[in-house]
PDB file of N, CA, C, O and CB in Angstrom:
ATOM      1  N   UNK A   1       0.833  -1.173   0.000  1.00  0.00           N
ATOM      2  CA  UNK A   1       0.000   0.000   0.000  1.00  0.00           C
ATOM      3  C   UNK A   1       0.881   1.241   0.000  1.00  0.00           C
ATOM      4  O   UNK A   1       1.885   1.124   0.703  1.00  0.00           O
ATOM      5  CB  UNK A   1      -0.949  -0.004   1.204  1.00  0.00           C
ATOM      6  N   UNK A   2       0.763   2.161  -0.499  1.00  0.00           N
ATOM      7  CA  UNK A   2       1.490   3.502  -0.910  1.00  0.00           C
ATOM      8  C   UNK A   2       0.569   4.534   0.211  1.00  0.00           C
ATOM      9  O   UNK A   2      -0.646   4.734   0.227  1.00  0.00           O
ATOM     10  CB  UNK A   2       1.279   3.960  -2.906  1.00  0.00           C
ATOM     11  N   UNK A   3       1.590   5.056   1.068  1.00  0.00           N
ATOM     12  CA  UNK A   3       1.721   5.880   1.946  1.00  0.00           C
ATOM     13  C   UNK A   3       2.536   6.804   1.783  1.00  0.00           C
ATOM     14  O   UNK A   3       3.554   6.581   2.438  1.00  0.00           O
ATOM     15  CB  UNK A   3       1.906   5.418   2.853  1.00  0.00           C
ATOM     16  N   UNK A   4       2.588   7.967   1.085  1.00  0.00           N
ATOM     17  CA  UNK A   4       3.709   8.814   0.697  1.00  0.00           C
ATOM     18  C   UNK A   4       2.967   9.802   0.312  1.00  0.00           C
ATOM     19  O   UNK A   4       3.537  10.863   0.058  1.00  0.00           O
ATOM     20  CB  UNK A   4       4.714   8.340  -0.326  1.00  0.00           C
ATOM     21  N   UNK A   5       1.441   9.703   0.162  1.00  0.00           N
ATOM     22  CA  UNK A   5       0.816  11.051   0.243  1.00  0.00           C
ATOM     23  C   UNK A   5       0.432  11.573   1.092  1.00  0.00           C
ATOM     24  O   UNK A   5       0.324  12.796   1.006  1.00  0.00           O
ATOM     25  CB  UNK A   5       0.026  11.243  -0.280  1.00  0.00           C
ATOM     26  N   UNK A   6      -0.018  10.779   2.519  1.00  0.00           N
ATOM     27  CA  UNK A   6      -0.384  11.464   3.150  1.00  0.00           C
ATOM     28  C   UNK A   6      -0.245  10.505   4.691  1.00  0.00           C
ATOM     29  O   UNK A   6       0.191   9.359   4.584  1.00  0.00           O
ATOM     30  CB  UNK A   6      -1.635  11.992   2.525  1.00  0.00           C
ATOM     31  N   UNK A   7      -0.586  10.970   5.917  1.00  0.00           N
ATOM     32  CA  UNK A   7      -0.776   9.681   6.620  1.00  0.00           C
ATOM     33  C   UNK A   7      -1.618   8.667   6.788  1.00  0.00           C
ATOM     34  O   UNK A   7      -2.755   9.113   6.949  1.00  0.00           O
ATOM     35  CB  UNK A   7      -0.718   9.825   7.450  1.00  0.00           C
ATOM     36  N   UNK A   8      -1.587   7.677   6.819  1.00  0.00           N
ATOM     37  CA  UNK A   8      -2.697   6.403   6.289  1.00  0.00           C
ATOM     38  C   UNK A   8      -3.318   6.385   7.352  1.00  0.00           C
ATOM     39  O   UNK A   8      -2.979   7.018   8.352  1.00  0.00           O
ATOM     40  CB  UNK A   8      -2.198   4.810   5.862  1.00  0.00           C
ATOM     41  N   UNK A   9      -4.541   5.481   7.242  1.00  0.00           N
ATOM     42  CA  UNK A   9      -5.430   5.225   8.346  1.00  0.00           C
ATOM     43  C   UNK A   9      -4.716   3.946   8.557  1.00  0.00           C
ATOM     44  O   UNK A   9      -4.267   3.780   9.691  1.00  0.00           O
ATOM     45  CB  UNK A   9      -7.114   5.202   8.090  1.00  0.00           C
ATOM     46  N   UNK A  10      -4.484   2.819   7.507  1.00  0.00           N
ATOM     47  CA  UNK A  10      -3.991   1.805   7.998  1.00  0.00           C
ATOM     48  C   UNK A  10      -3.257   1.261   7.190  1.00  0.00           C
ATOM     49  O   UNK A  10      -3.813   0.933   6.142  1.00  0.00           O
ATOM     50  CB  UNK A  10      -4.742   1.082   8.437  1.00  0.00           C
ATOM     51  N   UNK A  11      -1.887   0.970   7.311  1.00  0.00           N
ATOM     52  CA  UNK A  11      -0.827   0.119   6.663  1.00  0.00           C
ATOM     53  C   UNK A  11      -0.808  -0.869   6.751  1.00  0.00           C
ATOM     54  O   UNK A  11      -1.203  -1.232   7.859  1.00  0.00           O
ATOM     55  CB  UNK A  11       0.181   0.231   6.848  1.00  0.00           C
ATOM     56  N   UNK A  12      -0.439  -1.887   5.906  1.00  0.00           N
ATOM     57  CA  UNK A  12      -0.398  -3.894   6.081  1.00  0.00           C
ATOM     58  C   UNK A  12       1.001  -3.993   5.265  1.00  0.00           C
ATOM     59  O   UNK A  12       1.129  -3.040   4.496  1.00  0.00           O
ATOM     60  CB  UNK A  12      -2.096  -5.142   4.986  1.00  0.00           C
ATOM     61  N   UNK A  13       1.938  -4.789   5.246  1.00  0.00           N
ATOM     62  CA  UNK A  13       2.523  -4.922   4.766  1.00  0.00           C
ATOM     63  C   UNK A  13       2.595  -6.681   4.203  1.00  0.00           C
ATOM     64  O   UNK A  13       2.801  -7.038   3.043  1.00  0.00           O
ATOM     65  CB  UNK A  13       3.263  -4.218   5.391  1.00  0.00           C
ATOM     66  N   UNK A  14       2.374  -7.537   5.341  1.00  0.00           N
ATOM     67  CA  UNK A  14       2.135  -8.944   4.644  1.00  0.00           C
ATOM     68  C   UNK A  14       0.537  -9.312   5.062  1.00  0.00           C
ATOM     69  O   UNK A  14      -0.307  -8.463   5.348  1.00  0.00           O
ATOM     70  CB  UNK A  14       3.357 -10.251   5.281  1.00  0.00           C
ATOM     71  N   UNK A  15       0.340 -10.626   5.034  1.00  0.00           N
ATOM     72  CA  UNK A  15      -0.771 -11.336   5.776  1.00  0.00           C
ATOM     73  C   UNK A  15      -0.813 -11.463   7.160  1.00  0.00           C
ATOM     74  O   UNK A  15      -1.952 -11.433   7.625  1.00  0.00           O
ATOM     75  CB  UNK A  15      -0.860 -12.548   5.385  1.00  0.00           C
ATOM     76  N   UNK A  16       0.143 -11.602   7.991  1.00  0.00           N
ATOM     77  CA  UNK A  16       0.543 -11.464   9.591  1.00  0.00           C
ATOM     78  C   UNK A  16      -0.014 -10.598   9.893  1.00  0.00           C
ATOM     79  O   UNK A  16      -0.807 -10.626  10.833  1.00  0.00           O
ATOM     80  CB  UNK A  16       1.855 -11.264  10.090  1.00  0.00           C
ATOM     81  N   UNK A  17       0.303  -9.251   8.974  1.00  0.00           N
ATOM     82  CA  UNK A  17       0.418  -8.018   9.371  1.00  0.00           C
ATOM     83  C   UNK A  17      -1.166  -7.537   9.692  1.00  0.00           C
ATOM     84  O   UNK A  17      -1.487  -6.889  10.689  1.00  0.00           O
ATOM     85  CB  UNK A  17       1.220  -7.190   8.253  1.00  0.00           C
ATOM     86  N   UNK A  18      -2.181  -8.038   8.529  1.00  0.00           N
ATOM     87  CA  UNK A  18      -3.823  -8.108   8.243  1.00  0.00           C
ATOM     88  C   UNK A  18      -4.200  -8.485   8.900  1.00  0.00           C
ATOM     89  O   UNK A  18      -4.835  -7.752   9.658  1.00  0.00           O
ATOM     90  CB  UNK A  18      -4.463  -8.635   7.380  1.00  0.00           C
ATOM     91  N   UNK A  19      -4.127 -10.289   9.254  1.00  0.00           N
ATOM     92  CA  UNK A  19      -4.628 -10.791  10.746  1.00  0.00           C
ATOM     93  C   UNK A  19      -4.751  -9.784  11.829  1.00  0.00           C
ATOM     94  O   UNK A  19      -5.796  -9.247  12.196  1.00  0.00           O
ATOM     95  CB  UNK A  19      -3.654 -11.831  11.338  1.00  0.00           C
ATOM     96  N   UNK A  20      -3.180  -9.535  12.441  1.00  0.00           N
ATOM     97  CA  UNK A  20      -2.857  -8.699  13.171  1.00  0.00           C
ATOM     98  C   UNK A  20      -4.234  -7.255  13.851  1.00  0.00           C
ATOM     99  O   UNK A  20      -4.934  -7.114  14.853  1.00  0.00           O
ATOM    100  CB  UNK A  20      -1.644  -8.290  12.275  1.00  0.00           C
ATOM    101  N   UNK A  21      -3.985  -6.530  12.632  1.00  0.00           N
ATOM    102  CA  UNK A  21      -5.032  -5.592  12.783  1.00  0.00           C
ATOM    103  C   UNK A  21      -6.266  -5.785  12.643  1.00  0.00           C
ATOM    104  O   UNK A  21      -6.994  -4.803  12.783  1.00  0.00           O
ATOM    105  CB  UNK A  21      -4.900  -4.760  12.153  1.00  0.00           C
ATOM    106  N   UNK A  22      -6.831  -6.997  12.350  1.00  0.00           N
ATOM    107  CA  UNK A  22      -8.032  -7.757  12.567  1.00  0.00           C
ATOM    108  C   UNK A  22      -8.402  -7.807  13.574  1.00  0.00           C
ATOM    109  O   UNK A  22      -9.310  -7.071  13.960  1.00  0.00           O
ATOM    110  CB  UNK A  22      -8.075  -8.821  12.274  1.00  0.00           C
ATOM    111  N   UNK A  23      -7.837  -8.669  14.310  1.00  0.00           N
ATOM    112  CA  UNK A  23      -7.781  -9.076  15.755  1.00  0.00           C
ATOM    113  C   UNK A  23      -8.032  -7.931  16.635  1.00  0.00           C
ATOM    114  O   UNK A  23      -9.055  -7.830  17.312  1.00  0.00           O
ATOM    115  CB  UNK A  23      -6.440  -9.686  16.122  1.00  0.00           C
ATOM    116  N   UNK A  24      -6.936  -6.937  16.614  1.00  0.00           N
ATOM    117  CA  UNK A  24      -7.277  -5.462  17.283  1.00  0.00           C
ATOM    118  C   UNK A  24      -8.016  -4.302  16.902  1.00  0.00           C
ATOM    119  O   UNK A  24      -8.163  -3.232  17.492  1.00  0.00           O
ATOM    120  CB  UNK A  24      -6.290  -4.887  17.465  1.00  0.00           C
ATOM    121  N   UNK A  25      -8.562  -4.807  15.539  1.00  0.00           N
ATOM    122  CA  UNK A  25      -9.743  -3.705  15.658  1.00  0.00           C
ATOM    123  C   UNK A  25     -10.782  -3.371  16.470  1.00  0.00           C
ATOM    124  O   UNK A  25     -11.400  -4.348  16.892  1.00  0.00           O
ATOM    125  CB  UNK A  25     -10.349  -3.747  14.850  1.00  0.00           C
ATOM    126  N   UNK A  26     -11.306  -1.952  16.944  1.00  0.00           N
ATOM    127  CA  UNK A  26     -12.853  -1.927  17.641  1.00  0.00           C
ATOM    128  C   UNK A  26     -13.383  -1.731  16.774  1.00  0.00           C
ATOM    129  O   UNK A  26     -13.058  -1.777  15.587  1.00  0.00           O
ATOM    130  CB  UNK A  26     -13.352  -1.021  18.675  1.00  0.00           C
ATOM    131  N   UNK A  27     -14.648  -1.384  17.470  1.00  0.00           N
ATOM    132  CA  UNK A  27     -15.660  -0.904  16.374  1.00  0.00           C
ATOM    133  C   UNK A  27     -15.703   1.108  15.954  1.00  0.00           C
ATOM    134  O   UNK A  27     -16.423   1.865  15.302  1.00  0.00           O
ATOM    135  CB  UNK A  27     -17.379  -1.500  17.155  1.00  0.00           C
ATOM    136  N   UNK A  28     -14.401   1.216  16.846  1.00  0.00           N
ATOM    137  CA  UNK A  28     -14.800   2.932  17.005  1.00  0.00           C
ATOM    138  C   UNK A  28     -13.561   2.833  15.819  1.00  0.00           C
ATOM    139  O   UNK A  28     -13.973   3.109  14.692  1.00  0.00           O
ATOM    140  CB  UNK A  28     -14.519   4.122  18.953  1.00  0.00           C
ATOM    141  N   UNK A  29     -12.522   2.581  15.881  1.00  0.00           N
ATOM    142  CA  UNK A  29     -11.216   2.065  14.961  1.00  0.00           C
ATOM    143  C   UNK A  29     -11.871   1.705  13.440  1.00  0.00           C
ATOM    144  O   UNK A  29     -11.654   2.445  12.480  1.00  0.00           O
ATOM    145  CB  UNK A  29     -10.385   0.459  15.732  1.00  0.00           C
ATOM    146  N   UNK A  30     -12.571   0.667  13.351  1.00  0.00           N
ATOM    147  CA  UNK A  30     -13.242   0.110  11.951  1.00  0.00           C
ATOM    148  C   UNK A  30     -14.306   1.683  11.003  1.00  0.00           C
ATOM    149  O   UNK A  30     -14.387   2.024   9.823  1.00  0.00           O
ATOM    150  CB  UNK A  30     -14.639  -1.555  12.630  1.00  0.00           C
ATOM    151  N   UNK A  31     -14.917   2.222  12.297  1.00  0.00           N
ATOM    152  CA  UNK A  31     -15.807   3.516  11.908  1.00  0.00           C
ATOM    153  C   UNK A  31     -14.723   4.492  11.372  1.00  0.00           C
ATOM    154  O   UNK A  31     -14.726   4.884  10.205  1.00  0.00           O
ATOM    155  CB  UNK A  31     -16.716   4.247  13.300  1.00  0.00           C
ATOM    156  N   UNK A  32     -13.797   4.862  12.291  1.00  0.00           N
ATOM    157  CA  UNK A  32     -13.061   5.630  11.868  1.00  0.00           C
ATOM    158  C   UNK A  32     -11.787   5.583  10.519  1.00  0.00           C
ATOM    159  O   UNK A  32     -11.099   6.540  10.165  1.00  0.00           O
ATOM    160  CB  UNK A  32     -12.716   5.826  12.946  1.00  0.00           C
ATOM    161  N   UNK A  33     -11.756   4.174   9.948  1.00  0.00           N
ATOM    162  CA  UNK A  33     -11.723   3.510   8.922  1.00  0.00           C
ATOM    163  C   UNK A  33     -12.194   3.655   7.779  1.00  0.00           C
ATOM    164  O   UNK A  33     -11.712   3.841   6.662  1.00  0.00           O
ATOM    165  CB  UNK A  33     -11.978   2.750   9.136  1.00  0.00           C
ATOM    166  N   UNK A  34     -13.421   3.524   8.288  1.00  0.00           N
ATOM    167  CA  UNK A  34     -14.117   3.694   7.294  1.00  0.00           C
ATOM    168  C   UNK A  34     -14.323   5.049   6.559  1.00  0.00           C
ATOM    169  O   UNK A  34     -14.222   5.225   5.345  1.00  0.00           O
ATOM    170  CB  UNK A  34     -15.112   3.237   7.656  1.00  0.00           C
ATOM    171  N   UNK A  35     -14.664   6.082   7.613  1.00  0.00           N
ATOM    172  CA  UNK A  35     -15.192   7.764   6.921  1.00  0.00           C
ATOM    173  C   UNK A  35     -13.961   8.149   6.561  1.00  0.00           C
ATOM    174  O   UNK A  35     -13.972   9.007   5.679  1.00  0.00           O
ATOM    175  CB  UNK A  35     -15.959   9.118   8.048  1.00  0.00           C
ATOM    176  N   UNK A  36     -12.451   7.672   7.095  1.00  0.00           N
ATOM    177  CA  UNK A  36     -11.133   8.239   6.554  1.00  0.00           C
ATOM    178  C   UNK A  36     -11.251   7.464   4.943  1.00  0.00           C
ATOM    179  O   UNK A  36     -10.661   8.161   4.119  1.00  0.00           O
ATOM    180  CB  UNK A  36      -9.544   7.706   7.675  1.00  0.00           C
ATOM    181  N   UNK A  37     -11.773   6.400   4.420  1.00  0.00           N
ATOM    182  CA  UNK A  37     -11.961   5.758   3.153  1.00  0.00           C
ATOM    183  C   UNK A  37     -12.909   6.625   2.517  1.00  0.00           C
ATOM    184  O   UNK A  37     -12.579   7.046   1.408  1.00  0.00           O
ATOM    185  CB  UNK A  37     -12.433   4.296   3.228  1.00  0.00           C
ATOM    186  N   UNK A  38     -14.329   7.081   3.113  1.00  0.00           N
ATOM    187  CA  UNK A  38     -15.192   7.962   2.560  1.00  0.00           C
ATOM    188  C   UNK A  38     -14.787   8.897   1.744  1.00  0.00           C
ATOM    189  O   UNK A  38     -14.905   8.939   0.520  1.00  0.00           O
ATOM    190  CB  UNK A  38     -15.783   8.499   3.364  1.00  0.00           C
ATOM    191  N   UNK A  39     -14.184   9.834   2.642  1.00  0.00           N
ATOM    192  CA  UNK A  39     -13.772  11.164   2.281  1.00  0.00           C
ATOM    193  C   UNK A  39     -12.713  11.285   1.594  1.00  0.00           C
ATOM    194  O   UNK A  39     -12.430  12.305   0.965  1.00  0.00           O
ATOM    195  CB  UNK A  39     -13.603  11.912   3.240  1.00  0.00           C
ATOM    196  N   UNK A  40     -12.025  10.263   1.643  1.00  0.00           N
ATOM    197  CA  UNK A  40     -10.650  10.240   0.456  1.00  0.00           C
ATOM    198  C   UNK A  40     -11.309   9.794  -0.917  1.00  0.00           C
ATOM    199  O   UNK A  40     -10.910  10.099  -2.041  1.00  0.00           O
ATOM    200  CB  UNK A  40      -9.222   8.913   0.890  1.00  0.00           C
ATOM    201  N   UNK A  41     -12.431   8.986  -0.578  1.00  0.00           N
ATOM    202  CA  UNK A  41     -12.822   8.607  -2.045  1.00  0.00           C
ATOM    203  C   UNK A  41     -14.034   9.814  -2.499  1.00  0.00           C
ATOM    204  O   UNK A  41     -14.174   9.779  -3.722  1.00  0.00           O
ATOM    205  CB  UNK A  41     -13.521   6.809  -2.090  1.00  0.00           C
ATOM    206  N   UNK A  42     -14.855  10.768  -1.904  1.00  0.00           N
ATOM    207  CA  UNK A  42     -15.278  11.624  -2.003  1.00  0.00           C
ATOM    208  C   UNK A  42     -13.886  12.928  -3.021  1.00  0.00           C
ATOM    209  O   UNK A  42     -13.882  13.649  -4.018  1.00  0.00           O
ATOM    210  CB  UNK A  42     -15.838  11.737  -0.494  1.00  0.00           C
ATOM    211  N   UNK A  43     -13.237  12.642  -2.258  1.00  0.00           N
ATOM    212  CA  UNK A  43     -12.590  14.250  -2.747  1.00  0.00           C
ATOM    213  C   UNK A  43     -11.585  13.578  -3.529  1.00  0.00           C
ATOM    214  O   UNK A  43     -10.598  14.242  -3.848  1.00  0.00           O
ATOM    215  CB  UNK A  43     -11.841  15.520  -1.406  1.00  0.00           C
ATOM    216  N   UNK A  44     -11.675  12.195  -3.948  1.00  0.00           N
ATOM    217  CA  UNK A  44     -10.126  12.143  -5.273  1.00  0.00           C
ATOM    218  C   UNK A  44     -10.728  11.221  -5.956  1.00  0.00           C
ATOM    219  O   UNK A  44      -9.910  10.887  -6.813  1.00  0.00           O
ATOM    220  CB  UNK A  44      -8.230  11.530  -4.806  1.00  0.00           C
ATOM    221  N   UNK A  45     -11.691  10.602  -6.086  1.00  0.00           N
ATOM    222  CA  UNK A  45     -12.069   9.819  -7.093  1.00  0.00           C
ATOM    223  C   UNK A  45     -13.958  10.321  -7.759  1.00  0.00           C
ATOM    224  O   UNK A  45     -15.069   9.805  -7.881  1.00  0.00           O
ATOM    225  CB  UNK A  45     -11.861   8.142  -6.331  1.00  0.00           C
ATOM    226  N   UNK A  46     -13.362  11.427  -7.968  1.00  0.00           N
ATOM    227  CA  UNK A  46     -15.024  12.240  -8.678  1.00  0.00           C
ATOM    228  C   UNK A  46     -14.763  12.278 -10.568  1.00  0.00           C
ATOM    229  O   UNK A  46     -13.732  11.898 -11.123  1.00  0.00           O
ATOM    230  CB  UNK A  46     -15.230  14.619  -7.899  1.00  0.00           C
ATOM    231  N   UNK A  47     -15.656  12.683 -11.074  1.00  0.00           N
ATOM    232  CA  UNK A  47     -15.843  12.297 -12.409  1.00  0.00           C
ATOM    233  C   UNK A  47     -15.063  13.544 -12.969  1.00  0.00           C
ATOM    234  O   UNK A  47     -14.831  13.423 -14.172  1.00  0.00           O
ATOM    235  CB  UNK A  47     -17.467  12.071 -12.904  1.00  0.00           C
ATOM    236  N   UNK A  48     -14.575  14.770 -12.380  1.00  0.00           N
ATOM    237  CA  UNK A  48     -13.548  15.780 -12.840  1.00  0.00           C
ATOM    238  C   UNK A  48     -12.316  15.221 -12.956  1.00  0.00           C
ATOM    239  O   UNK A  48     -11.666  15.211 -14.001  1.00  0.00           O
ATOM    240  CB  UNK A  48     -13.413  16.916 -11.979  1.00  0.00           C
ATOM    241  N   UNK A  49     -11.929  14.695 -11.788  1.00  0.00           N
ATOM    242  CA  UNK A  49     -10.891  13.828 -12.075  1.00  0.00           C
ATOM    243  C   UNK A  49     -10.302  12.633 -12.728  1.00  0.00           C
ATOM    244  O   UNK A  49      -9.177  12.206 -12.984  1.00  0.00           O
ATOM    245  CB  UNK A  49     -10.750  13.686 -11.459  1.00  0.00           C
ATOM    246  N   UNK A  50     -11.403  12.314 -12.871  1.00  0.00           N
ATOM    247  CA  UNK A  50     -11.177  11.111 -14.200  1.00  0.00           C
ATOM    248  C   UNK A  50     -11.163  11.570 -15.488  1.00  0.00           C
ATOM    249  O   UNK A  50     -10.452  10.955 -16.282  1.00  0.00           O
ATOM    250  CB  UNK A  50     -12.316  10.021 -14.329  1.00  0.00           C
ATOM    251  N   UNK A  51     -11.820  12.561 -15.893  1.00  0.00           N
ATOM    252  CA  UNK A  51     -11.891  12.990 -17.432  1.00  0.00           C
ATOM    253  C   UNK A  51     -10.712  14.245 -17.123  1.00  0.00           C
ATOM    254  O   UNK A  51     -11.061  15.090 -17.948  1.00  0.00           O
ATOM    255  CB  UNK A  51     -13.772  13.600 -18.126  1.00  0.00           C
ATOM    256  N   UNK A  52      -9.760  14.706 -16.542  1.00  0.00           N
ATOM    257  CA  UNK A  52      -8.686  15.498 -16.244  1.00  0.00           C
ATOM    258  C   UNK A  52      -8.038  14.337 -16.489  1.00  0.00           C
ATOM    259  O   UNK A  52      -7.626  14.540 -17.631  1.00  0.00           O
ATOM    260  CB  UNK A  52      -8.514  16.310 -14.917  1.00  0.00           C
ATOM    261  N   UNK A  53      -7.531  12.844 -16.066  1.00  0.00           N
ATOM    262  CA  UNK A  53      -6.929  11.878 -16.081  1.00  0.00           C
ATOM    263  C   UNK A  53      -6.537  11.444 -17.946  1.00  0.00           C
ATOM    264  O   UNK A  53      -5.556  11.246 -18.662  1.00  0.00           O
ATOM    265  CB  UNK A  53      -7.845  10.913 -15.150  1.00  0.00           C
ATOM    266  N   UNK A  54      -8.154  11.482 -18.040  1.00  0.00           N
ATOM    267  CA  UNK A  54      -7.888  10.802 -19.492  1.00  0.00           C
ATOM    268  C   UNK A  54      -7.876  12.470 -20.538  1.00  0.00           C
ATOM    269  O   UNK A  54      -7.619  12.316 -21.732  1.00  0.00           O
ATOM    270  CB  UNK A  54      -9.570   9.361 -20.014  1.00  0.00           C
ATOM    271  N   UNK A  55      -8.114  13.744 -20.108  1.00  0.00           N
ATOM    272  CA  UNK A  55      -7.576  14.663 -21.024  1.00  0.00           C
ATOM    273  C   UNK A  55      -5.619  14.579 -20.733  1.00  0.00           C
ATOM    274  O   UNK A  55      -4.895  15.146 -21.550  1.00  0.00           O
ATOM    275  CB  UNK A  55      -8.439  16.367 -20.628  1.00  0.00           C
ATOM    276  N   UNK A  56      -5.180  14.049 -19.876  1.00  0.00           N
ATOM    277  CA  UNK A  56      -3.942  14.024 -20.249  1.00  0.00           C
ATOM    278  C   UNK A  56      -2.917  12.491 -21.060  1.00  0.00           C
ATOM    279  O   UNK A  56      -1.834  12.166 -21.547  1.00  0.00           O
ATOM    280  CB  UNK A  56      -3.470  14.477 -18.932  1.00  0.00           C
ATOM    281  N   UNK A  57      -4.431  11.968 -20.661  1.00  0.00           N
ATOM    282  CA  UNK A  57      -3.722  10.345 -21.794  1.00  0.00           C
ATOM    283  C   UNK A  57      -3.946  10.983 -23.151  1.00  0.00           C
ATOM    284  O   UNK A  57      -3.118  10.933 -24.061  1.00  0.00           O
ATOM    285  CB  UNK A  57      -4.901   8.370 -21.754  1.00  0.00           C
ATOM    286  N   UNK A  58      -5.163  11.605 -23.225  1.00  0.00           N
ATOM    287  CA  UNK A  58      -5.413  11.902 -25.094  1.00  0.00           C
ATOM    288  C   UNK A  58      -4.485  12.996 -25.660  1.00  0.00           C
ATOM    289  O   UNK A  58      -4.289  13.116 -26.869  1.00  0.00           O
ATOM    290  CB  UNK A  58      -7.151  12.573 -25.530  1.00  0.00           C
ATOM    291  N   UNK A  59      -3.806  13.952 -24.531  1.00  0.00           N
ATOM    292  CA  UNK A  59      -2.987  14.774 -24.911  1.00  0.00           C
ATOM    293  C   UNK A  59      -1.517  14.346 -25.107  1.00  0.00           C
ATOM    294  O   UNK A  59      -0.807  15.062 -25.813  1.00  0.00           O
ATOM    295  CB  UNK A  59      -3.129  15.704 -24.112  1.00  0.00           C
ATOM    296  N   UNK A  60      -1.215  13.692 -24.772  1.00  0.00           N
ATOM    297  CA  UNK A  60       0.001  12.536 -24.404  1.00  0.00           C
ATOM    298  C   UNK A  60       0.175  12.002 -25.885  1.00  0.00           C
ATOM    299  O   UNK A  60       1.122  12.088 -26.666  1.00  0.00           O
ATOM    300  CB  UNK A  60      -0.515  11.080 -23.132  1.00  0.00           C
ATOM    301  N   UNK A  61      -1.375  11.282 -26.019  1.00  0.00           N
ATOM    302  CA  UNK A  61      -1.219  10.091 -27.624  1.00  0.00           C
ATOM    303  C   UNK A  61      -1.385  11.250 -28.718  1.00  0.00           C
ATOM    304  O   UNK A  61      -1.243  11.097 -29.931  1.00  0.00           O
ATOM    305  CB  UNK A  61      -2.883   8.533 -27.935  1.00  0.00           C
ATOM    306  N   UNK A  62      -1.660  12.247 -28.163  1.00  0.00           N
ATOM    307  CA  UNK A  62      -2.085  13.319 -29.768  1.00  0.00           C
ATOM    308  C   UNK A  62      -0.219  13.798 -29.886  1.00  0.00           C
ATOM    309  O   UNK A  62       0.314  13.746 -30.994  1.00  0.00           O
ATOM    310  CB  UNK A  62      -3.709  15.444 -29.332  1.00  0.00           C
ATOM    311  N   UNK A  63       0.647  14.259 -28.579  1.00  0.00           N
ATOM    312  CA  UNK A  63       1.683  14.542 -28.929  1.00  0.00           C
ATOM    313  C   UNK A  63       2.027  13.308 -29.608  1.00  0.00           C
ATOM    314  O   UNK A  63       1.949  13.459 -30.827  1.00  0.00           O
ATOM    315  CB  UNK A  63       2.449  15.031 -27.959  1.00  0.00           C
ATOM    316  N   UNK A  64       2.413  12.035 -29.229  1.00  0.00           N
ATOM    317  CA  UNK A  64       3.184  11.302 -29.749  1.00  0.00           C
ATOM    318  C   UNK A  64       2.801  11.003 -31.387  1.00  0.00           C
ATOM    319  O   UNK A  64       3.596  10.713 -32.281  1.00  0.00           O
ATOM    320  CB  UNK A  64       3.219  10.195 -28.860  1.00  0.00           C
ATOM    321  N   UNK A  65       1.798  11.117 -31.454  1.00  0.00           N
ATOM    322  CA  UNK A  65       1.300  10.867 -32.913  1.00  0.00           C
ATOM    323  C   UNK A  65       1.632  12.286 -33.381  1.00  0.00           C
ATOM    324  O   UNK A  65       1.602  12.485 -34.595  1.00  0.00           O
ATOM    325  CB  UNK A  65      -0.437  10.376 -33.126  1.00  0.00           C
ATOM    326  N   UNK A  66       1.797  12.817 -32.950  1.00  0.00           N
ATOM    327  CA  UNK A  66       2.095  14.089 -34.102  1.00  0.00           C
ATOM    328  C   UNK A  66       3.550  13.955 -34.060  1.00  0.00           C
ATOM    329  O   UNK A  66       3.986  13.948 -35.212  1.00  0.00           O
ATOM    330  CB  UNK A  66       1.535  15.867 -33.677  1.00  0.00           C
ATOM    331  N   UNK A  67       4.449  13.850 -33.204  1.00  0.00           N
ATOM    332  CA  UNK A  67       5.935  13.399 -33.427  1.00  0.00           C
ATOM    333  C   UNK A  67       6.317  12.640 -34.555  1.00  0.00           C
ATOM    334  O   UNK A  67       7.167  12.833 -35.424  1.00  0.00           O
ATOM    335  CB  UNK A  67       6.374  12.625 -32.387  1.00  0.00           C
ATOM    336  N   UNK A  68       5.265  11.473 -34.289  1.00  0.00           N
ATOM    337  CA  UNK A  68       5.647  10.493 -35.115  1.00  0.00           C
ATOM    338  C   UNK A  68       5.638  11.005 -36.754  1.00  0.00           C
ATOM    339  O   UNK A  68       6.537  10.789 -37.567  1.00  0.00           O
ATOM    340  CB  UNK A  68       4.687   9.291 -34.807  1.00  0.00           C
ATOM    341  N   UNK A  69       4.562  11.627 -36.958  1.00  0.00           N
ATOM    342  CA  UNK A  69       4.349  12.026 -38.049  1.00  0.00           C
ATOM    343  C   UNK A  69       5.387  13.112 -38.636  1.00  0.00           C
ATOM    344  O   UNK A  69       5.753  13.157 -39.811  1.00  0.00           O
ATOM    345  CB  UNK A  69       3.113  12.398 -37.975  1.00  0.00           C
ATOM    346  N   UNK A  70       5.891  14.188 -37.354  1.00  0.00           N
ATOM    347  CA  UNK A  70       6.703  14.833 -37.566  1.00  0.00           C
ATOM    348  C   UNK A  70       8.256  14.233 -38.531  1.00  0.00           C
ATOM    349  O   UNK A  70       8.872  14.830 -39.414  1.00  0.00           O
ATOM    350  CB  UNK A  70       6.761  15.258 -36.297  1.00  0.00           C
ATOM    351  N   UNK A  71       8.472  13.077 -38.022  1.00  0.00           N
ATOM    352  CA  UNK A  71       9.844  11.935 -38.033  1.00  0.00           C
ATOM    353  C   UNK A  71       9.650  11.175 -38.985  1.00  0.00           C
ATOM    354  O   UNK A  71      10.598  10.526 -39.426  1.00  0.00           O
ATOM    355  CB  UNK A  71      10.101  10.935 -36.788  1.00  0.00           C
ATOM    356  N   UNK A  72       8.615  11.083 -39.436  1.00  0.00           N
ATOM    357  CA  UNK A  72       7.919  10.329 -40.831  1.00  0.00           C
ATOM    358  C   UNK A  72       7.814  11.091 -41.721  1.00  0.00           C
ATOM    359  O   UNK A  72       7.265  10.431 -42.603  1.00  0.00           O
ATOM    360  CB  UNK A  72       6.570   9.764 -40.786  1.00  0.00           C
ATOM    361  N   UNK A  73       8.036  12.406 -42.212  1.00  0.00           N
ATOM    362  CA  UNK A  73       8.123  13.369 -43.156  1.00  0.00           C
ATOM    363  C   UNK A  73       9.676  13.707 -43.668  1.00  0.00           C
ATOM    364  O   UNK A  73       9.869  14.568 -44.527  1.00  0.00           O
ATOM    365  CB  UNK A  73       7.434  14.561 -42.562  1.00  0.00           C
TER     366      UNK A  73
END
């Protein structure tokens, strides 16, 4: 899991590690789990950001195809 944006609610690194925080979850821990998942998926996975995502794949393949064409002349 990639932790380098911000601080995580919860890190695992193997299967030990999953059990592990299984076992010691509450229910106030699992809640608070959860709305930290909410709100990250609220504010970074909305439909602006996906079509911002793919205006920079189509801008990407329009440069390279025009290179190409450039190098092909």
């Amino acid at each position: 899991m990639n932790s380098w944006r911000r601080p995580p609610e919860l890190v695992v690194r193997n299967g030990a590690e999953v059990v592990r925080h299984l076992r010691e979850l509450t229910p106030e821990r699992s809640r608070s789990i959860g709305r930290a998942g909410r709100n990250r998926m609220l504010k970074e996975h909305t439909y602006r950001r996906r079509a911002e995502a793919l205006d920079r794949i189509f801008q990407g393949l329009i440069a390279s195809a025009s290179a190409g064409e450039r190098a092909a002349s």
